[in-house]
Biopython code that builds the backbone (N, CA, C, O; Angstrom):
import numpy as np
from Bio.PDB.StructureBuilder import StructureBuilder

atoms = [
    (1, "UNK", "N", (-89.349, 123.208, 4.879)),
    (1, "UNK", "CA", (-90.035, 122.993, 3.626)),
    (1, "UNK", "C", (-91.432, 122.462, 3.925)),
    (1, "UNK", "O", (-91.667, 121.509, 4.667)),
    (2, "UNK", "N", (-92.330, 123.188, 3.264)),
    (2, "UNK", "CA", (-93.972, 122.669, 3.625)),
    (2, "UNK", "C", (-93.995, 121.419, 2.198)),
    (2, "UNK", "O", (-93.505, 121.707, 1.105)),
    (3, "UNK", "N", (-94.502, 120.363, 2.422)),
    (3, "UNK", "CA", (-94.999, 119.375, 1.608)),
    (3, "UNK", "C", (-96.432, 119.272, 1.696)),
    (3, "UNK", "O", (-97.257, 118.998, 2.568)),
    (4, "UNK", "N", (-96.431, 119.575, 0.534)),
    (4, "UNK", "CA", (-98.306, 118.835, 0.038)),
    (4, "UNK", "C", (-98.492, 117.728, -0.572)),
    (4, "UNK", "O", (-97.464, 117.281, -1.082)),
    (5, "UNK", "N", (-99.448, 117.097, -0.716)),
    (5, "UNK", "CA", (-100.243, 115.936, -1.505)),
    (5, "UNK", "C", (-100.451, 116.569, -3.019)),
    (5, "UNK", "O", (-101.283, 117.464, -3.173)),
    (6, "UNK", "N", (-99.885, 116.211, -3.827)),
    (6, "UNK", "CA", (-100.544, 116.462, -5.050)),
    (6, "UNK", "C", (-101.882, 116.588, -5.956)),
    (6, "UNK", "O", (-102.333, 117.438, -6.724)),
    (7, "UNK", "N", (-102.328, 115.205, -5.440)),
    (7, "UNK", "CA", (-103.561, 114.641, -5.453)),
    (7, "UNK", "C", (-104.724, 115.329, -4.903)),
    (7, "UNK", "O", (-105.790, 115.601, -5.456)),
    (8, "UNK", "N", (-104.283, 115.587, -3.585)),
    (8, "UNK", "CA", (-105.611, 116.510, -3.408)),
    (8, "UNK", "C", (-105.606, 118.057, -3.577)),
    (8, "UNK", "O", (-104.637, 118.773, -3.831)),
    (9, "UNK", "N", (-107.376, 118.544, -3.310)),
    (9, "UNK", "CA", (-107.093, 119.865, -3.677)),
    (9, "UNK", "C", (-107.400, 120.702, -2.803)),
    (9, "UNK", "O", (-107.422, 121.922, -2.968)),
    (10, "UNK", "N", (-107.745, 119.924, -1.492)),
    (10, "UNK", "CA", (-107.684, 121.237, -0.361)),
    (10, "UNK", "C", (-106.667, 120.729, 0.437)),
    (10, "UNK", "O", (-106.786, 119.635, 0.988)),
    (11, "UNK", "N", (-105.496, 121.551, 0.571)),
    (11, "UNK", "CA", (-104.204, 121.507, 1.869)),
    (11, "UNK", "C", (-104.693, 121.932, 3.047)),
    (11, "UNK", "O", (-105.800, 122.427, 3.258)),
    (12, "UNK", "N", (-103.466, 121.629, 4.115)),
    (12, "UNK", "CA", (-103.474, 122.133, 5.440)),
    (12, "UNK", "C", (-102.669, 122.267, 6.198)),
    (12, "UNK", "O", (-102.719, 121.999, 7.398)),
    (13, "UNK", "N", (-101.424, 122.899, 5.319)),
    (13, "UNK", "CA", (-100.071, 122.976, 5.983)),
    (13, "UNK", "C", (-99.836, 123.460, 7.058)),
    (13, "UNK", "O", (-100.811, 124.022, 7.556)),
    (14, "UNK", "N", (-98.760, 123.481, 7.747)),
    (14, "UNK", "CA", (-98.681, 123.961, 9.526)),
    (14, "UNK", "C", (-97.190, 124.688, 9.439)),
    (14, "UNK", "O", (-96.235, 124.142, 8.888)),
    (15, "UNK", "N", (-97.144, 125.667, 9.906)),
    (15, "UNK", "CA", (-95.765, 126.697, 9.306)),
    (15, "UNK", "C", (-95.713, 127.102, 11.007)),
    (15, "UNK", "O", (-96.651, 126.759, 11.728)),
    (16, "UNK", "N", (-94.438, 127.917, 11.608)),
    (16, "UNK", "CA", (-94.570, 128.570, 12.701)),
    (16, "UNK", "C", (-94.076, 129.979, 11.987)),
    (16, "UNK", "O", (-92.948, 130.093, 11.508)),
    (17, "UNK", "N", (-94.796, 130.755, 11.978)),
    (17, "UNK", "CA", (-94.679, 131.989, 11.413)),
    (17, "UNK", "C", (-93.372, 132.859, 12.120)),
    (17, "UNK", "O", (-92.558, 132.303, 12.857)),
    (18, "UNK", "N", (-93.322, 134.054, 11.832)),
    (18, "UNK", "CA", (-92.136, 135.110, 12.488)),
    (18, "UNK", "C", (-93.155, 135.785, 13.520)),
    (18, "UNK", "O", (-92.575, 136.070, 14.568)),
    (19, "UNK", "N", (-94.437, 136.101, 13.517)),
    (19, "UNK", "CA", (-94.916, 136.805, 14.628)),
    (19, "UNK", "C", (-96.307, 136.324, 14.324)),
    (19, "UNK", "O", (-96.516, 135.863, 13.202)),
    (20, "UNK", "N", (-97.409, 136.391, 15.320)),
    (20, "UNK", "CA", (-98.712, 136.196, 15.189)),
    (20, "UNK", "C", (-99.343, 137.165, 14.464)),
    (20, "UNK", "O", (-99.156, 138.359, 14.694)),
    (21, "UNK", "N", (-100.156, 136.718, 13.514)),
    (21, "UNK", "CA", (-100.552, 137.468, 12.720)),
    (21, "UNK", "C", (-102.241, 137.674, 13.836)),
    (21, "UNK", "O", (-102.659, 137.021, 14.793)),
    (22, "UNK", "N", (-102.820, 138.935, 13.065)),
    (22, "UNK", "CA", (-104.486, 139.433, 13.978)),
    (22, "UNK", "C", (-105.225, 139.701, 13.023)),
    (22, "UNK", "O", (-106.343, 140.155, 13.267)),
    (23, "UNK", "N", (-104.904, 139.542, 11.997)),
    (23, "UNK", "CA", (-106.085, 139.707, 10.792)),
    (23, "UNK", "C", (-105.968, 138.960, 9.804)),
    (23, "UNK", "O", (-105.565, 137.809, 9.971)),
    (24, "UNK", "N", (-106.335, 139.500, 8.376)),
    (24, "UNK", "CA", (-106.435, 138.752, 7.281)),
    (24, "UNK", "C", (-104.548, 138.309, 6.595)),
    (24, "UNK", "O", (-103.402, 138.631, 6.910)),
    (25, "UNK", "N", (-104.784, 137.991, 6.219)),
    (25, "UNK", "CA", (-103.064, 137.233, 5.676)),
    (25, "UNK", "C", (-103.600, 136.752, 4.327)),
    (25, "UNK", "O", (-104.608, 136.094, 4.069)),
    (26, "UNK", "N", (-102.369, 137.413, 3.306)),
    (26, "UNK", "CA", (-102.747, 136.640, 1.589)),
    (26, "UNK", "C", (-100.952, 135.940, 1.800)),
    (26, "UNK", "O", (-99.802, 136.140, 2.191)),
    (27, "UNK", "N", (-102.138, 134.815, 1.033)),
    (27, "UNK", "CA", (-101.207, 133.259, 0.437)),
    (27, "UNK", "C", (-100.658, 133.640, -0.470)),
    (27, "UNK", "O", (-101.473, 134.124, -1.255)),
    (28, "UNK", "N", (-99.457, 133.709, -0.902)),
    (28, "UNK", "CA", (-98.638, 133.742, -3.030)),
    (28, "UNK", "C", (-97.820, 132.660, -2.708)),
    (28, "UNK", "O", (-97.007, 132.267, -1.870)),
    (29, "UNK", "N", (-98.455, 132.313, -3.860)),
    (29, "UNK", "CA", (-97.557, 130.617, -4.028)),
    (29, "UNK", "C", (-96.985, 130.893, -5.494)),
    (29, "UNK", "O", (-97.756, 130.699, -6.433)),
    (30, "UNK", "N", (-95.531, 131.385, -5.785)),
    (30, "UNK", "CA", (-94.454, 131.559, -6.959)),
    (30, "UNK", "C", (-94.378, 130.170, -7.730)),
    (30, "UNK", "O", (-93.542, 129.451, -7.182)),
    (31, "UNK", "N", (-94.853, 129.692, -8.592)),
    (31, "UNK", "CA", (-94.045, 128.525, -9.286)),
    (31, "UNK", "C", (-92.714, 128.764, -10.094)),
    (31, "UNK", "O", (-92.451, 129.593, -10.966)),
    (32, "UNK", "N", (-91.914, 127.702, -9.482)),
    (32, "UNK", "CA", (-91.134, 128.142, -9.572)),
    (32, "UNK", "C", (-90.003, 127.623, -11.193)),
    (32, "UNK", "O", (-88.839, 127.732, -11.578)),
    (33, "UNK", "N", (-91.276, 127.069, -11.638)),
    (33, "UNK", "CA", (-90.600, 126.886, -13.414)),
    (33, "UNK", "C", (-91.785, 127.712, -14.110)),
    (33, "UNK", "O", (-91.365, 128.254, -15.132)),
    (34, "UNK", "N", (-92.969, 127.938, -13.893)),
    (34, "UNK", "CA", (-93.577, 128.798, -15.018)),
    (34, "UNK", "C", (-93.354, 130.261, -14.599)),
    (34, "UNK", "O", (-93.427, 131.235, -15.349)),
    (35, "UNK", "N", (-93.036, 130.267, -13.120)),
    (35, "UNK", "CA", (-92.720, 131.917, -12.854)),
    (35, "UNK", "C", (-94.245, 132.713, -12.901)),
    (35, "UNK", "O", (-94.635, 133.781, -13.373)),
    (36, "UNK", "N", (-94.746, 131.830, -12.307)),
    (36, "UNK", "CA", (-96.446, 132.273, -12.204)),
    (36, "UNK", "C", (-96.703, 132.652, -10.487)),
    (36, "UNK", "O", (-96.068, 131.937, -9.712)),
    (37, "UNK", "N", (-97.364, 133.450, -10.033)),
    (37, "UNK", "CA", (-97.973, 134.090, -8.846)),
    (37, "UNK", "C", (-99.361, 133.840, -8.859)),
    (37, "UNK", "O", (-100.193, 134.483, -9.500)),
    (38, "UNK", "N", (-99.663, 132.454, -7.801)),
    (38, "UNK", "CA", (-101.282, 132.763, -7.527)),
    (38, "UNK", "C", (-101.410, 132.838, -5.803)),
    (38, "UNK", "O", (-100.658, 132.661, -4.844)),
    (39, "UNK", "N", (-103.038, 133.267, -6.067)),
    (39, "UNK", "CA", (-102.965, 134.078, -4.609)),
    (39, "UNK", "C", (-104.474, 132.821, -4.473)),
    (39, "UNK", "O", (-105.497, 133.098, -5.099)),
    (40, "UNK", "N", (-104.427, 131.790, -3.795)),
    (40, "UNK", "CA", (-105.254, 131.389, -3.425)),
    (40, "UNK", "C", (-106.063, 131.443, -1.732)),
    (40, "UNK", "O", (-105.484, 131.059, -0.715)),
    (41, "UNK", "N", (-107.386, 131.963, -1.758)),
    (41, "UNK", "CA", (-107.682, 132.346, -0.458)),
    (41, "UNK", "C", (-107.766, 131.483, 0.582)),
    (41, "UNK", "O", (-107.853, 130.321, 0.184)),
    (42, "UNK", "N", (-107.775, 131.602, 1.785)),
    (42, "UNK", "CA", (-107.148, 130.777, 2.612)),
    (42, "UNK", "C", (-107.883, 131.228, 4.022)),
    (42, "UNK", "O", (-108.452, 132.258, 4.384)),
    (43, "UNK", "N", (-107.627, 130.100, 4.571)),
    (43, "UNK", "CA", (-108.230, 130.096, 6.416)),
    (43, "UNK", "C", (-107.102, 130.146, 7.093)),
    (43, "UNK", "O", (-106.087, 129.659, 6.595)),
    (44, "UNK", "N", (-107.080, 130.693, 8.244)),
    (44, "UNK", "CA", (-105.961, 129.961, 9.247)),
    (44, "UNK", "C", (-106.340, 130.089, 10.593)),
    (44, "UNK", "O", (-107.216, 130.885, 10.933)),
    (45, "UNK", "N", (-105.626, 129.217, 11.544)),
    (45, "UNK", "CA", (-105.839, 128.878, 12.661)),
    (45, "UNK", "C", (-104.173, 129.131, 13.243)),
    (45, "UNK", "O", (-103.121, 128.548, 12.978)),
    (46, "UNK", "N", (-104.505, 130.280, 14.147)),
    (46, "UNK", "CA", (-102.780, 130.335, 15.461)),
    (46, "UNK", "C", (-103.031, 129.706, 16.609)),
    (46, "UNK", "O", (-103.593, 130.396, 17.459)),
    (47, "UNK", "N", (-102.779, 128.591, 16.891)),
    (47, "UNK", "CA", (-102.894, 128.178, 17.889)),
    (47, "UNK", "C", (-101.057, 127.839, 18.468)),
    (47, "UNK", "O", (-100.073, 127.539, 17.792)),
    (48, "UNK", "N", (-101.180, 128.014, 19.684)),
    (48, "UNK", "CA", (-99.747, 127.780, 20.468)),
    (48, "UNK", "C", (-98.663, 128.086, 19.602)),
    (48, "UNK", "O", (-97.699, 127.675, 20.248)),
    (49, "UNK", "N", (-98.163, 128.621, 18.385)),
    (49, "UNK", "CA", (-97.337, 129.417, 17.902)),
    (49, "UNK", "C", (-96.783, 128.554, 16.288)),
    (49, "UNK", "O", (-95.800, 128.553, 15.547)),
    (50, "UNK", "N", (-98.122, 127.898, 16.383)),
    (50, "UNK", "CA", (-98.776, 127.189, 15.073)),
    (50, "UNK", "C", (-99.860, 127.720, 13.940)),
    (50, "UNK", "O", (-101.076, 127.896, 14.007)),
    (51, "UNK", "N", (-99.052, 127.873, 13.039)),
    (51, "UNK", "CA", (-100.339, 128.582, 11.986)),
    (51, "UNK", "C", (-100.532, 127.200, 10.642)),
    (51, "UNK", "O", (-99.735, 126.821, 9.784)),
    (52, "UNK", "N", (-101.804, 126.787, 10.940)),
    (52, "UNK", "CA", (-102.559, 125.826, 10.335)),
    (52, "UNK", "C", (-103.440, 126.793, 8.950)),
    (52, "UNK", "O", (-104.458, 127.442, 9.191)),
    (53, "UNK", "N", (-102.794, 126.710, 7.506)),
    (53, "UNK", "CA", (-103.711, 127.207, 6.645)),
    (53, "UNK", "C", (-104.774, 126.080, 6.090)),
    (53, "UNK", "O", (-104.458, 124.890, 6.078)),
    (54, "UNK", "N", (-105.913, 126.487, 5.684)),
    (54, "UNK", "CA", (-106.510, 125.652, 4.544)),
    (54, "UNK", "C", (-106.839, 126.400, 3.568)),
    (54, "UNK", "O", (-107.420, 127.441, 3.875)),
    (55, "UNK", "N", (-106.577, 126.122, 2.060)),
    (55, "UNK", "CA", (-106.469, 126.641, 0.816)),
    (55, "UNK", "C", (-107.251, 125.399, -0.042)),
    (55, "UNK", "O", (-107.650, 124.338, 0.439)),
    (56, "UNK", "N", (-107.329, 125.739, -1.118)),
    (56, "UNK", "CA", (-108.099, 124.940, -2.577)),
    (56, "UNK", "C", (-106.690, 125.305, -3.550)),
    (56, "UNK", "O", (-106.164, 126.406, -3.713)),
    (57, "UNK", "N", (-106.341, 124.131, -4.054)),
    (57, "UNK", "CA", (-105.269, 124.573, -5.172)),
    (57, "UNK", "C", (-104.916, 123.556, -5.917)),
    (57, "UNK", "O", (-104.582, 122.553, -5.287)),
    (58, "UNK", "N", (-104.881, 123.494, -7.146)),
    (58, "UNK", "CA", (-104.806, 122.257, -7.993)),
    (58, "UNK", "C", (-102.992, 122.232, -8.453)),
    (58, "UNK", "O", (-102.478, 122.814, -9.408)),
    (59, "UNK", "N", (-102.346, 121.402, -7.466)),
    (59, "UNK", "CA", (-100.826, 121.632, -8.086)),
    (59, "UNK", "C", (-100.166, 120.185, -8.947)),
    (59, "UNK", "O", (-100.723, 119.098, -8.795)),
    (60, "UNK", "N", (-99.055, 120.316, -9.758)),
    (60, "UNK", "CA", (-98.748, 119.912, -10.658)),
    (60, "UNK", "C", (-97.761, 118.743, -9.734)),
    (60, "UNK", "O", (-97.189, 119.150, -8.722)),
    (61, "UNK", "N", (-97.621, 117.315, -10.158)),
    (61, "UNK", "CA", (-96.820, 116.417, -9.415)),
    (61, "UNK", "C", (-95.620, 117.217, -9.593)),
    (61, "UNK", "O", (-95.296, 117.836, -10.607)),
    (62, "UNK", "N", (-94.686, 117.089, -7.937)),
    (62, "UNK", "CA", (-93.240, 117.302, -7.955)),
    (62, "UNK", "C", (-93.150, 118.658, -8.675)),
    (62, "UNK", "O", (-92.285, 118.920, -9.510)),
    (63, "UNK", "N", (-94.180, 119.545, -8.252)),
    (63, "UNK", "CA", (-93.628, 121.098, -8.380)),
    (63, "UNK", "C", (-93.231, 121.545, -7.480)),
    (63, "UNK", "O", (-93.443, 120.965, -6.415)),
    (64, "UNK", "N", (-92.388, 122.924, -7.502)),
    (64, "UNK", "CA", (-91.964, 123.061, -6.496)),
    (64, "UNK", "C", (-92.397, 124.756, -6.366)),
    (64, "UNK", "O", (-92.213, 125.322, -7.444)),
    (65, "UNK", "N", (-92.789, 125.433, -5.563)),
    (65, "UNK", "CA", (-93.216, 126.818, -5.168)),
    (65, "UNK", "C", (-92.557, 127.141, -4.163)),
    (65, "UNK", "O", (-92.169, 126.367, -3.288)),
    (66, "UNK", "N", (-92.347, 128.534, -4.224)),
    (66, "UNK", "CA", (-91.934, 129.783, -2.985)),
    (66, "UNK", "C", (-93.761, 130.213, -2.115)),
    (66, "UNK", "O", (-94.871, 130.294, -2.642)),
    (67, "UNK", "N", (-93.440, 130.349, -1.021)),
    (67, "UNK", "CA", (-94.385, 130.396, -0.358)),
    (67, "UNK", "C", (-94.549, 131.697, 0.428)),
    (67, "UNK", "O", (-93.745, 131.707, 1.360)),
    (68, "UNK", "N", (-95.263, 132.735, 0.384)),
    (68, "UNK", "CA", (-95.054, 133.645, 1.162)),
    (68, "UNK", "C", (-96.400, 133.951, 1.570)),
    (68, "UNK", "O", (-97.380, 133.731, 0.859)),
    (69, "UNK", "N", (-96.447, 134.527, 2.868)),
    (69, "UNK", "CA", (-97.427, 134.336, 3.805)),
    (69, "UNK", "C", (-97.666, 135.894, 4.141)),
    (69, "UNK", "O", (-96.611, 136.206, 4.694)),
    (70, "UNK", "N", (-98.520, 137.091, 4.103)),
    (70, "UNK", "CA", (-98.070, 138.676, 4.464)),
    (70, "UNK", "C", (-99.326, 139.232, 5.407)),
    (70, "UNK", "O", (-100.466, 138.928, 5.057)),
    (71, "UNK", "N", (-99.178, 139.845, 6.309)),
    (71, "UNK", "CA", (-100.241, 140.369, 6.678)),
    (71, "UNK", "C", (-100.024, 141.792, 6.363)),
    (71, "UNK", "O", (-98.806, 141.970, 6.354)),
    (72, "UNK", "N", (-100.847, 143.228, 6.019)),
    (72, "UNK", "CA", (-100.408, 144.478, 5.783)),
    (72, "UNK", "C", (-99.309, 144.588, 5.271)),
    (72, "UNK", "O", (-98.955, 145.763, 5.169)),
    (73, "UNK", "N", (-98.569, 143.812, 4.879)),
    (73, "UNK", "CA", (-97.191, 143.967, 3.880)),
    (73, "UNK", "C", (-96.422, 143.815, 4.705)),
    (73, "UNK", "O", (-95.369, 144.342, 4.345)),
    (74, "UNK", "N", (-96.302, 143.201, 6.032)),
    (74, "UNK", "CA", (-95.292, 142.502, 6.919)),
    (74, "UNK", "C", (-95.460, 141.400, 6.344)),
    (74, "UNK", "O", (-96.559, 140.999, 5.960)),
    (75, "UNK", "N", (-93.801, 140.452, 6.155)),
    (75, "UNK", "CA", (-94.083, 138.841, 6.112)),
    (75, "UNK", "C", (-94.088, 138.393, 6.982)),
    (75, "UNK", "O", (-93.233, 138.714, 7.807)),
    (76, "UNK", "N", (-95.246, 137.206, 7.345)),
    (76, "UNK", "CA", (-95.398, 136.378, 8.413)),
    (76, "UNK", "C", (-94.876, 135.090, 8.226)),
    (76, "UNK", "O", (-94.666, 134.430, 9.243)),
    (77, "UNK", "N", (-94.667, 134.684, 7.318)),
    (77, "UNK", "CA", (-94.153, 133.361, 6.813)),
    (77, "UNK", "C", (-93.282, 133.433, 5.771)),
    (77, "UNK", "O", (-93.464, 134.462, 5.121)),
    (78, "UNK", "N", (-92.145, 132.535, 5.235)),
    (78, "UNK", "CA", (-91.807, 132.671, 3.718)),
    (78, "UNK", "C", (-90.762, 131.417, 3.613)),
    (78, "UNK", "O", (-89.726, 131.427, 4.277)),
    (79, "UNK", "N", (-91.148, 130.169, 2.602)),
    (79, "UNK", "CA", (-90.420, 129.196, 2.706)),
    (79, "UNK", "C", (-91.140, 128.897, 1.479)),
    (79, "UNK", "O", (-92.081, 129.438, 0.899)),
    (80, "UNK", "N", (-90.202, 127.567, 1.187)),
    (80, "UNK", "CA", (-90.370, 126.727, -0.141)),
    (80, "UNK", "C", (-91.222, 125.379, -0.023)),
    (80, "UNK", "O", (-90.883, 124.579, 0.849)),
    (81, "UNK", "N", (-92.382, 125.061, -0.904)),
    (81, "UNK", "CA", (-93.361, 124.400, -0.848)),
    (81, "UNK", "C", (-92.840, 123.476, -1.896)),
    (81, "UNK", "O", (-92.139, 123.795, -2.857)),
    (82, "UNK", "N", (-93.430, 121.876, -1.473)),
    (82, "UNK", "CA", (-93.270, 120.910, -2.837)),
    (82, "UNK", "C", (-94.600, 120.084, -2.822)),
    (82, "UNK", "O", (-95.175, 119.443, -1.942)),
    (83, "UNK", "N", (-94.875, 120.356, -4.181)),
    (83, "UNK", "CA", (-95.945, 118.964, -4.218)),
    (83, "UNK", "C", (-95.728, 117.339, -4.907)),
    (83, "UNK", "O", (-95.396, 117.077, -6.063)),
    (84, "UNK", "N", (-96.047, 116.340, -3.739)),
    (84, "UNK", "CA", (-95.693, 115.540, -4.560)),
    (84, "UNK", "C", (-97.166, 114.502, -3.951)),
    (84, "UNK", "O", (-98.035, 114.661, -3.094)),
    (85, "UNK", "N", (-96.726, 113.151, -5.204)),
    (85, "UNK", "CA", (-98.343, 112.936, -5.374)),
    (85, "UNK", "C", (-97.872, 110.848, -3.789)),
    (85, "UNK", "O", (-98.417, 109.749, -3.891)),
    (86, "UNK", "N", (-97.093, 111.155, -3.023)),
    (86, "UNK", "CA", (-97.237, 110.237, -1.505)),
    (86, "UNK", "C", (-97.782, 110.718, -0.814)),
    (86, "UNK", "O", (-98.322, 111.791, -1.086)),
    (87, "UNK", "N", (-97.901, 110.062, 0.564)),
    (87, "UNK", "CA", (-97.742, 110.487, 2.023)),
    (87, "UNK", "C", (-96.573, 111.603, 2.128)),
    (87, "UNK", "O", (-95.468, 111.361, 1.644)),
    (88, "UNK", "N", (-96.928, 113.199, 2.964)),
    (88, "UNK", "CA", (-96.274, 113.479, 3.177)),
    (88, "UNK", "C", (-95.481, 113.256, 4.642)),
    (88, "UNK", "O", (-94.457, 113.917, 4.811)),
    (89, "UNK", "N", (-95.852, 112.489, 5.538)),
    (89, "UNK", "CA", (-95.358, 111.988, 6.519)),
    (89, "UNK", "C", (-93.661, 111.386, 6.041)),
    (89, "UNK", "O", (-92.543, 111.566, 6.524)),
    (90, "UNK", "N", (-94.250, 110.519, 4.717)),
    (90, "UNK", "CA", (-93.044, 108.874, 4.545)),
    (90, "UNK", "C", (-92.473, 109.982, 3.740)),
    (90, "UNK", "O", (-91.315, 109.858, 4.138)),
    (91, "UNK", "N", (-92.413, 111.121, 2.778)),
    (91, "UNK", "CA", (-91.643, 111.918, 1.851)),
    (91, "UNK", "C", (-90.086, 111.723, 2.444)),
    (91, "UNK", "O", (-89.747, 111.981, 3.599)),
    (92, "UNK", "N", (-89.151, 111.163, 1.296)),
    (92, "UNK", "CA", (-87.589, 111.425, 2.219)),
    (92, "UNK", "C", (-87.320, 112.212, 0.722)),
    (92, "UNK", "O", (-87.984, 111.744, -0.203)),
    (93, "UNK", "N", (-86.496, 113.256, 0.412)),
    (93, "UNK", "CA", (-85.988, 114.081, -0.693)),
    (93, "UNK", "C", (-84.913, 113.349, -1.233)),
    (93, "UNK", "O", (-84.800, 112.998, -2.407)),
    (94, "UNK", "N", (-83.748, 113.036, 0.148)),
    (94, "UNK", "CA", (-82.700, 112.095, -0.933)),
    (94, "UNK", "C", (-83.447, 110.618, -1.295)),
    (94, "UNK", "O", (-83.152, 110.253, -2.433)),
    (95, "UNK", "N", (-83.977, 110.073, -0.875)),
    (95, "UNK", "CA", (-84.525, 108.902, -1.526)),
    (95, "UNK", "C", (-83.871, 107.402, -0.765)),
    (95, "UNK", "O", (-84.001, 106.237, -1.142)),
    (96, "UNK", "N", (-83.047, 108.032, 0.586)),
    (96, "UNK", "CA", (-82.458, 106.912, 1.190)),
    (96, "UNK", "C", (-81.023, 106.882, 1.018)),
    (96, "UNK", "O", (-80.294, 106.025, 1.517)),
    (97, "UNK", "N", (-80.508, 108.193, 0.037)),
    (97, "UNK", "CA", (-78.939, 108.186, 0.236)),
    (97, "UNK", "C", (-78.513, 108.736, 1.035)),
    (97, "UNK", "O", (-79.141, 109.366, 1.886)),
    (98, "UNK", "N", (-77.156, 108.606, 0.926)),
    (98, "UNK", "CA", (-76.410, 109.597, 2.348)),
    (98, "UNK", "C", (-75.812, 110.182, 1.410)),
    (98, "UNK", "O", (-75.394, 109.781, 0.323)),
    (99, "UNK", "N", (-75.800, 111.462, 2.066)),
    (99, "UNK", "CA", (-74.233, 112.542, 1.251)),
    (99, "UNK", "C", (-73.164, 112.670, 2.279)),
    (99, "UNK", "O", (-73.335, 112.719, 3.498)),
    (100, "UNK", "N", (-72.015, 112.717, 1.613)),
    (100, "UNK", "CA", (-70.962, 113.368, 2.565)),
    (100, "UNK", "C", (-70.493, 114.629, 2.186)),
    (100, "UNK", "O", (-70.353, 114.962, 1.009)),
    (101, "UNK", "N", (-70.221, 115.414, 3.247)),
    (101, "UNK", "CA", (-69.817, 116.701, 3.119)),
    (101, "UNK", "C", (-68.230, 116.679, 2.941)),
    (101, "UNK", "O", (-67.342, 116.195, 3.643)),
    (102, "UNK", "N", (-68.211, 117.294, 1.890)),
    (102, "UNK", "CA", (-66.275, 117.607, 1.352)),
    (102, "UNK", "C", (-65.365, 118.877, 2.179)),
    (102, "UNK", "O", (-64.468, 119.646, 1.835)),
    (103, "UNK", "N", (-66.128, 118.627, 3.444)),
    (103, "UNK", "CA", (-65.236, 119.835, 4.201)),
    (103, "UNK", "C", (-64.227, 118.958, 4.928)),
    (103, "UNK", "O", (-63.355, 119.472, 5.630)),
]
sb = StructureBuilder()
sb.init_structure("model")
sb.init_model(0)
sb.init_chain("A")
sb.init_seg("    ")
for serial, (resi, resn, name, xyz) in enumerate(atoms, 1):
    if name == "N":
        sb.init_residue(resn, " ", resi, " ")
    sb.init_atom(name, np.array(xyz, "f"), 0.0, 1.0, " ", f" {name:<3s}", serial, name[0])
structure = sb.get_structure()
C-alpha cells in the first residue's frame, strides 16, 4: 500500500514496479468512493529496481485510491493508495490492535 500526506500537494511515492519501464508511464489514480479517474502527470526516477514518482494532486483526508502505473498499455505498477493527513513513516492502519485469525 503506497501512503501519502494529505496535506501536501506534491508526492513522492516509491513502488518496485513488475519490470523497468524506458519511457513515458501515465499515473490513474481511481477514487475509490466517487468512482472518479484522474491522470495526474508525473516524473519518475528507476533507480536499483526502485521507481520514485513525483506528481501534484490535491487529495481528500483518509481517501483511499487504486493506483495504476502503464507504460504502452503494459502495467508497470498497480496497488492501493491512502491519503491521510500524519507522518507516513508513524501511519499504523489497525491503530495498535491485534487481530486474531479464526483458523
Amino acid at each position: 500500500m503506497v501512503v501519502v500526506n494529505s496535506t501536501e500537494d506534491t508526492h513522492r511515492p516509491k513502488v518496485v514496479p513488475r519490470f523497468a519501464p524506458s519511457s513515458i508511464v501515465v499515473l490513474e489514480l481511481y477514487n475509490e468512493t466517487t468512482r472518479e479517474v484522474s491522470t495526474p502527470s508525473n516524473l519518475y526516477l528507476y533507480i536499483d529496481g526502485i521507481m520514485t514518482f513525483t506528481f501534484n494532486f490535491i487529495f481528500d483526508e483518509d481517501s483511499k485510491y487504486q493506483m495504476k502505473v502503464t507504460e504502452d498499455g503494459n502495467v508497470v505498477f498497480r496497488g492501493k493508495l491512502i491519503a491521510i493527513n500524519q507522518d507516513a513513516q508513524n501511519y499504523d492502519p489497525s491503530q495498535g490492535l491485534y487481530t486474531y485469525s479464526t483458523i
